[in-house]
C-alpha positions in Angstrom: 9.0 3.3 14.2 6.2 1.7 11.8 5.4 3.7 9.1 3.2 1.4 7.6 0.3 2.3 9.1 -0.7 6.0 7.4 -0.5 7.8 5.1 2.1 10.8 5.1 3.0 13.6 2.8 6.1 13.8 1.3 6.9 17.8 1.4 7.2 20.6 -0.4 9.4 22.0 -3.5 12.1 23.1 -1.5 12.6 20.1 0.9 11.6 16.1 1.8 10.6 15.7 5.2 12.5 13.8 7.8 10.7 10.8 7.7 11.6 10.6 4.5 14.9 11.4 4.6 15.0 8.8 7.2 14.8 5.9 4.6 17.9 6.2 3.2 19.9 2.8 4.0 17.0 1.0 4.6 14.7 -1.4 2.7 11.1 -1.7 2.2 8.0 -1.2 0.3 6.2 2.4 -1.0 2.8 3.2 -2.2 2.1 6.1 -3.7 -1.2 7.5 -3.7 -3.1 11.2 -4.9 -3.8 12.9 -1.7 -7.5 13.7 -2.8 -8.7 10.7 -5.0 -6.7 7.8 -3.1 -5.9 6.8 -6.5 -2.9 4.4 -6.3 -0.4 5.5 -8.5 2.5 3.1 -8.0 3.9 0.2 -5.9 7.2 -0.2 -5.6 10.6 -1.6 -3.2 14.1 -1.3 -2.8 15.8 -4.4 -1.8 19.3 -3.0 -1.9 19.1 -0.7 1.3 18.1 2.6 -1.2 14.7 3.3 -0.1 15.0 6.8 0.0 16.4 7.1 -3.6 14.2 4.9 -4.6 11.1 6.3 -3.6 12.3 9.8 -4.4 13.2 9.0 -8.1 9.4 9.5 -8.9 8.9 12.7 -7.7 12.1 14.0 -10.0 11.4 15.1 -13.5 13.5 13.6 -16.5 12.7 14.0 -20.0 12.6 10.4 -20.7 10.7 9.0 -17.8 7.3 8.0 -18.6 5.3 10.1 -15.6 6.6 12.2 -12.6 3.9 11.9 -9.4 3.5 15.8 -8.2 5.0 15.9 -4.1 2.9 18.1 -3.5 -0.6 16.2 -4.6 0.7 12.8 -3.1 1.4 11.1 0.2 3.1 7.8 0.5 3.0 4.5 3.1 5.9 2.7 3.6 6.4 -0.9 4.9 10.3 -1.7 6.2 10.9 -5.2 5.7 14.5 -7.2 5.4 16.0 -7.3 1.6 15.4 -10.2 1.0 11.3 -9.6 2.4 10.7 -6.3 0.0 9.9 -7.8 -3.5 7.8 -10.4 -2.0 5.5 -7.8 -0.1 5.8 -5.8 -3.4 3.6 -8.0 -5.1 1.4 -8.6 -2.7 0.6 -4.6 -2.6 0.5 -4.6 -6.4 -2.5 -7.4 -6.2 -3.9 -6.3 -3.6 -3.9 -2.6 -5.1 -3.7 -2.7 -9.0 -1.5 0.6 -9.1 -2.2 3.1 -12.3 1.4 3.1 -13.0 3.0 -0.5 -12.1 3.1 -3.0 -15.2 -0.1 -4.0 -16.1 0.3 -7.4 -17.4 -0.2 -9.7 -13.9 1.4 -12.7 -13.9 -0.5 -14.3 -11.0 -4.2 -15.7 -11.3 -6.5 -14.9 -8.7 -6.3 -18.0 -6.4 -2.5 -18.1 -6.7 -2.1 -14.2 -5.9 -4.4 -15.3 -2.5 -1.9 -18.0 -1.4 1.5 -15.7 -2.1 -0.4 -12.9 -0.4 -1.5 -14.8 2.7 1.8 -16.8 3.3 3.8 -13.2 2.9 1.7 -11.2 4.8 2.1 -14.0 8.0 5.7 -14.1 7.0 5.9 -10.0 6.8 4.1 -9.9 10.5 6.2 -12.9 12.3 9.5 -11.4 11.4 8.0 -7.7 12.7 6.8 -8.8 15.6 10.1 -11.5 16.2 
C-alpha cells in the first residue's frame, strides 16, 4: 500500500482511523497540512519504526508543546521509506515545502538543497520500485 500519493484525514475525537493506526512499527515520512488552506504545517519522520506515535504526538495537547494541529482541520500524506531512508526524504519535503512549523533556520542553499533532493528522490523511487 502507498500512501504517499493523497491526502487522507486523520479522524475524529474519539478515534484514528485504520490507516493510521496502521503505521505503528513502521518508518517513514508525514506532512501535515489544513484541510481547507493546504497550508503545510509540519514535516516530519520517524526513523526508529514509531511512525504512528510519531505522527500522532502532534495532534495531542500538552501544556508545554509549542502548537497542537486540530485532527479534525488536518489531513496528512505519508511516504514509508527504510530507517535509514526517512531523514533524508525529510529534508527533502521540508525544502521542497517550507512547513509553518519545522525549524526555520535552513541549513542548505538553494543549488545544494536541488542536488540532495534529486539524488534522494531517485534513491527513495529505486528502492520502492526494487
Amino acid at each position: 500500500m502507498s500512501l504517499g500519493t493523497r491526502w487522507r484525514a486523520v479522524g475524529d475525537y474519539s478515534a484514528y482511523k485504520d490507516w493510521v493506526r496502521d503505521l505503528r512499527g513502521k518508518s517513514g515520512v508525514y506532512i501535515i497540512r489544513d484541510t481547507d488552506t493546504h497550508e503545510i504545517y509540519y514535516v516530519g519522520e520517524s526513523h526508529t519504526n514509531r511512525l504512528y506515535s510519531t505522527l500522532i504526538r502532534h495532534f495531542q495537547y500538552w501544556e508545554e508543546r509549542r502548537f497542537t494541529i486540530d485532527r479534525l482541520q488536518c489531513e496528512v500524506k505519508v511516504f514509508l521509506t527504510k530507517p535509514e531512508q526517512a531523514y533524508d526524504l525529510q529534508v527533502v519535503k521540508i525544502g521542497q515545502y517550507n512547513p509553518t512549523y519545522n525549524i526555520s533556520d535552513w541549513p542548505y542553499d538553494t543549488e545544494e538543497l536541488e542536488d540532495y533532493e534529486e539524488e534522494t528522490e531517485v534513491q527513495y523511487m529505486v528502492d520502492k520500485e526494487g
